[in-house]
C-alpha positions in Angstrom: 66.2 -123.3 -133.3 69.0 -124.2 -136.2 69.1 -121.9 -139.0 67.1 -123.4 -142.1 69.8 -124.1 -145.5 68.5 -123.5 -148.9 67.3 -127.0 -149.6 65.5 -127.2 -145.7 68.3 -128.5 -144.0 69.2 -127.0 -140.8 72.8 -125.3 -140.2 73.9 -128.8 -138.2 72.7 -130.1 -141.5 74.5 -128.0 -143.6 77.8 -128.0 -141.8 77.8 -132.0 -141.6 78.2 -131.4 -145.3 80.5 -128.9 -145.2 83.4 -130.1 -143.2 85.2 -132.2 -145.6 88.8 -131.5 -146.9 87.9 -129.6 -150.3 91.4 -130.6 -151.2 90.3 -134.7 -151.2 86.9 -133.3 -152.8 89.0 -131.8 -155.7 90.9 -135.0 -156.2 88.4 -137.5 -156.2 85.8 -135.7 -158.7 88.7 -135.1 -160.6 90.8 -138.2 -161.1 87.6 -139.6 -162.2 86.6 -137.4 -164.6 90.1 -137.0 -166.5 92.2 -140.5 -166.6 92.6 -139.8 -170.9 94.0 -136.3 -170.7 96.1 -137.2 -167.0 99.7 -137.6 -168.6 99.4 -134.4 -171.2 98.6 -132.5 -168.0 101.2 -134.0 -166.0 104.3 -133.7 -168.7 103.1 -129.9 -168.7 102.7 -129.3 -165.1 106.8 -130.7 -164.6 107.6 -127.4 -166.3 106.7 -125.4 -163.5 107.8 -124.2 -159.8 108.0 -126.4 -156.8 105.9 -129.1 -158.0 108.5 -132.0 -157.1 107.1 -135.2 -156.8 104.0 -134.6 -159.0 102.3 -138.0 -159.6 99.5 -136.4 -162.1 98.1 -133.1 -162.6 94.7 -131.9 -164.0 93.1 -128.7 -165.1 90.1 -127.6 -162.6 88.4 -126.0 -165.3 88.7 -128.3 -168.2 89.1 -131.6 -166.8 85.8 -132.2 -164.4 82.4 -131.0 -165.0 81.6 -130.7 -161.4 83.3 -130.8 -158.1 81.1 -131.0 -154.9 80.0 -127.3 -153.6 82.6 -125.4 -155.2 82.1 -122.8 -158.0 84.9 -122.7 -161.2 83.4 -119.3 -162.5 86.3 -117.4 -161.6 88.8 -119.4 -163.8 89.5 -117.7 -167.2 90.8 -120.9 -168.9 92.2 -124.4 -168.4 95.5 -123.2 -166.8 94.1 -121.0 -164.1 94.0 -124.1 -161.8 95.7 -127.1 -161.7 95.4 -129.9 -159.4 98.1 -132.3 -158.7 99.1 -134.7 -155.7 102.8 -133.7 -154.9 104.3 -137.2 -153.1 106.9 -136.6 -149.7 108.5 -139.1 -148.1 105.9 -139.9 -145.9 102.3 -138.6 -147.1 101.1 -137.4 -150.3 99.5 -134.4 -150.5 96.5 -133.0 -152.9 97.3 -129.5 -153.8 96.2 -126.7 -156.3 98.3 -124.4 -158.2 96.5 -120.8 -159.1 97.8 -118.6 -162.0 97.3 -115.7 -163.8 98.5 -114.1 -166.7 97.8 -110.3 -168.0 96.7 -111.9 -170.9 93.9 -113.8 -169.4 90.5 -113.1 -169.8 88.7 -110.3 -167.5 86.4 -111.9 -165.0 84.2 -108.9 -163.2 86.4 -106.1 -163.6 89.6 -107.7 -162.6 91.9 -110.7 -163.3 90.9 -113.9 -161.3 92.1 -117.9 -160.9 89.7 -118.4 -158.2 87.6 -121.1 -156.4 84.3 -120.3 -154.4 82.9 -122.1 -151.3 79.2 -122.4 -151.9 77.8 -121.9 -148.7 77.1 -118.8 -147.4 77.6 -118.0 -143.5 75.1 -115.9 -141.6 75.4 -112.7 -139.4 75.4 -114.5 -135.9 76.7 -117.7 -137.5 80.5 -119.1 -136.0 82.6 -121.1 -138.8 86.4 -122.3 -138.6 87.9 -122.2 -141.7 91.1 -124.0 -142.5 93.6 -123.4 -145.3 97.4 -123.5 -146.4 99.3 -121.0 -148.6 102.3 -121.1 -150.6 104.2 -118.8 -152.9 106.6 -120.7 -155.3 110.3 -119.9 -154.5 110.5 -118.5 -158.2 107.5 -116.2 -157.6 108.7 -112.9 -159.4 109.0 -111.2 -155.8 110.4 -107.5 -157.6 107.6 -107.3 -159.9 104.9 -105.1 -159.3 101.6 -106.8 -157.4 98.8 -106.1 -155.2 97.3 -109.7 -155.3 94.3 -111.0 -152.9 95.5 -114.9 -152.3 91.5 -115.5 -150.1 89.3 -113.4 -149.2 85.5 -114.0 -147.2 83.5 -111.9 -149.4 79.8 -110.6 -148.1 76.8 -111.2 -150.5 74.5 -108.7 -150.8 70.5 -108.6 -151.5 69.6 -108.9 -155.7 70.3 -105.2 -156.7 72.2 -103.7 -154.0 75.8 -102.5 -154.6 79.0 -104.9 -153.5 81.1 -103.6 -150.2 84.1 -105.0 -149.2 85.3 -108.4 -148.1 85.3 -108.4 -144.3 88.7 -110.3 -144.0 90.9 -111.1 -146.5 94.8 -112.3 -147.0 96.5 -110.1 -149.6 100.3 -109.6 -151.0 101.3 -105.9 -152.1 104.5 -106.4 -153.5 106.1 -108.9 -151.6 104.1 -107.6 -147.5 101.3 -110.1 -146.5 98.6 -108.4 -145.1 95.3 -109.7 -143.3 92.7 -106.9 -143.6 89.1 -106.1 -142.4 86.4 -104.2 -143.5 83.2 -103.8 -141.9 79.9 -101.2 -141.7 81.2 -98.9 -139.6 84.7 -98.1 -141.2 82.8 -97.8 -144.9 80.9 -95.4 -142.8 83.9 -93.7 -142.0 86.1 -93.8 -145.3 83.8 -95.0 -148.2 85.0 -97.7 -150.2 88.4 -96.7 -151.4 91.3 -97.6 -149.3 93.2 -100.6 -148.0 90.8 -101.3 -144.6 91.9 -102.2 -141.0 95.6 -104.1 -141.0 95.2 -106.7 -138.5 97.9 -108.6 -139.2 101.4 -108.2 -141.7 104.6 -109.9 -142.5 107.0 -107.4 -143.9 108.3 -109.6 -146.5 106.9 -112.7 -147.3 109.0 -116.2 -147.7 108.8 -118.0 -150.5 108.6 -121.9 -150.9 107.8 -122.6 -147.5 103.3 -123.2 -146.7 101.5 -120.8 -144.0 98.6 -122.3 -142.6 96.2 -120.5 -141.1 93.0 -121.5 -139.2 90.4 -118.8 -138.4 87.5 -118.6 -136.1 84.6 -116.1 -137.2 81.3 -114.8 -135.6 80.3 -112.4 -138.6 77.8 -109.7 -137.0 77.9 -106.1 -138.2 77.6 -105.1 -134.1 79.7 -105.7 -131.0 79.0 -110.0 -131.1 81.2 -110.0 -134.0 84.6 -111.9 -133.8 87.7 -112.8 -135.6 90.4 -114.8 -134.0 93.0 -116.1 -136.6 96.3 -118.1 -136.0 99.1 -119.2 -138.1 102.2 -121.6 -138.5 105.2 -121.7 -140.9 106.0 -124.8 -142.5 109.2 -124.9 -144.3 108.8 -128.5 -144.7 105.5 -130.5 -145.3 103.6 -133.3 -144.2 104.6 -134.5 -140.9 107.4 -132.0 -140.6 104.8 -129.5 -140.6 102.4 -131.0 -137.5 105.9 -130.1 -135.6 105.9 -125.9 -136.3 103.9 -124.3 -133.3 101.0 -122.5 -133.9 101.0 -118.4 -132.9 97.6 -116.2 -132.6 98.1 -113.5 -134.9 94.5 -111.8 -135.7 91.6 -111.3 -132.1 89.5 -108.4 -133.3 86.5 -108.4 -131.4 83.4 -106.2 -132.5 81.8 -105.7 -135.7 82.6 -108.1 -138.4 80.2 -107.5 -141.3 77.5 -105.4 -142.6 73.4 -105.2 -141.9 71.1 -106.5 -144.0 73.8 -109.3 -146.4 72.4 -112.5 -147.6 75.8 -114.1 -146.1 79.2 -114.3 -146.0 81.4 -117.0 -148.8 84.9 -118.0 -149.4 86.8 -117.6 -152.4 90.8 -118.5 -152.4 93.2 -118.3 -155.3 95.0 -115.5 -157.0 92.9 -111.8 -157.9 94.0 -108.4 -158.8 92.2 -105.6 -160.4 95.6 -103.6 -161.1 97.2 -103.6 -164.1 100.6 -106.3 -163.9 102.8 -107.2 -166.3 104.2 -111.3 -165.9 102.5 -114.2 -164.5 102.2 -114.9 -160.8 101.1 -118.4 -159.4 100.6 -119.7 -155.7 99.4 -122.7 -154.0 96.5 -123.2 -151.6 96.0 -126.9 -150.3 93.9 -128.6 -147.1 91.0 -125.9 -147.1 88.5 -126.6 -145.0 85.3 -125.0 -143.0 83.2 -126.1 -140.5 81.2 -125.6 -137.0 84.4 -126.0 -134.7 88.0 -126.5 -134.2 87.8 -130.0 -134.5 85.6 -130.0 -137.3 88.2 -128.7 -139.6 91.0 -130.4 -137.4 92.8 -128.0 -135.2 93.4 -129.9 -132.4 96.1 -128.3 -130.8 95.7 -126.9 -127.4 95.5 -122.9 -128.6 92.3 -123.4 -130.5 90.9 -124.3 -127.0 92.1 -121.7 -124.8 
């Protein structure tokens, strides 16, 4: 029997609505909500990074009262993210740019320029989540930084004390690192601590997009599963459809934690260690839904 949503739905339900690019989501609610404060935005956006190409840039937080089943909470002001369509020569592409500043505003103990998925997966429940990464190619590489760029977060029962997200994708000065966490290795080690490694580049490049695509079954028991792959783009758009995909992440077994509400997406930039310049990255084409070809990954690997 499909899972009931909050509103009755069932999960089919639920998922129809989900799988959508949250990229073309962003861009719709907001180039209708911000057409007066468009070209301020985009004469102050040409300042920064890679952002060739912009053809208009908007503030996330200032610039639209509501985008469709995302949370802004975790943005501290109007430049913590900034959508803008970068054009190539032969597709445009709706991206957002994430910064913070040690200056910013704390948001729950730590510095934040995040955006949350509002649904919430289920123990037992499989999602394929979909999402592209980029750190700009004058990202301050020799400063100091351990930054989470997305992380699935559990949420627990009203009153009962935060763990730690299950899987996440963070950068500790300048090494990528996919991490888990589950019931058994808080068990084991208590809060504290980096979690399992499941996957690491040594030394991240900058300016080119990784896109990942991830298939989860989050379970705190043996039915759990997480199989991730990626793909290095040094170009975009079509260029990019050429890079292969590789499997980097199959960890099979527990996944989660007893007893959580569910399991939500957040991607961006967060740390909760002290830093002292700015750091920015872009995340574009995030997606999440009931298969592989809901969110578009096609290619033969997904199948095998």
């Amino acid at each position: 029997m499909p899972r009931s949503g909050p509103f009755g739905q069932s999960t089919k339900t639920l998922l129809a609505v989900l799988t959508i690019n949250f990229g073309t989501a962003i861009a719709g609610a907001l180039v209708a909500a911000a057409t007066e404060t468009a070209q301020h935005n985009n004469n102050e956006a040409q300042t920064v990074g890679d952002r060739k190409g912009t053809t208009q840039a908007l503030s996330v937080k200032c610039d639209t009262d509501a985008i469709p089943n995302i949370s802004k909470k975790r943005l501290a002001g109007c430049k913590s993210a900034t959508w803008f369509q970068q054009s190539g020569e032969s597709v445009t592409e709706s991206v957002v740019l994430f910064h913070i500043d040690p200056k910013d505003k704390k948001i729950s103990d730590g510095n934040r320029a995040e955006l949350r998925d509002l649904y919430e997966a289920v123990n037992g429940e499989e999602i394929w989540y979909r999402i592209s990464t980029k750190l700009p190619s004058d990202f301050p590489i020799d400063a100091k930084h351990r930054l989470v760029l997305s992380q699935w977060h559990e949420r627990t029962a009203e009153g009962a004390p935060s763990l730690r997200p299950p899987l996440s994708h963070r950068l500790w000065n300048g090494r990528f690192v996919v991490t888990l966490w589950n019931q058994d290795r808080i068990d084991r080690q208590g809060l504290e601590g980096d979690g399992e490694i499941l996957f690491e580049i040594p030394q991240i490049e900058l300016g080119v997009y990784y896109d990942f695509v991830y298939k989860t079954i989050w379970s705190p028991d043996n039915s759990g599963q997480i199989i991730g792959w990626m793909r290095k783009c040094s170009e975009s758009g079509d260029a990019c459809e050429k890079s292969p995909w590789q499997e980097i992440v199959r960890h099979d077994g527990p996944s989660g934690y007893p007893g959580v509400v569910g399991y939500y997406f957040k991607y961006g930039l967060y740390t909760v260690r002290e830093f002292d310049t700015a750091f920015t990255a872009y995340h574009k084409d995030y997606q999440a839904g009931a298969s592989a070809e809901a969110i578009g990954a096609t290619d033969p690997i997904f199948l095998e």
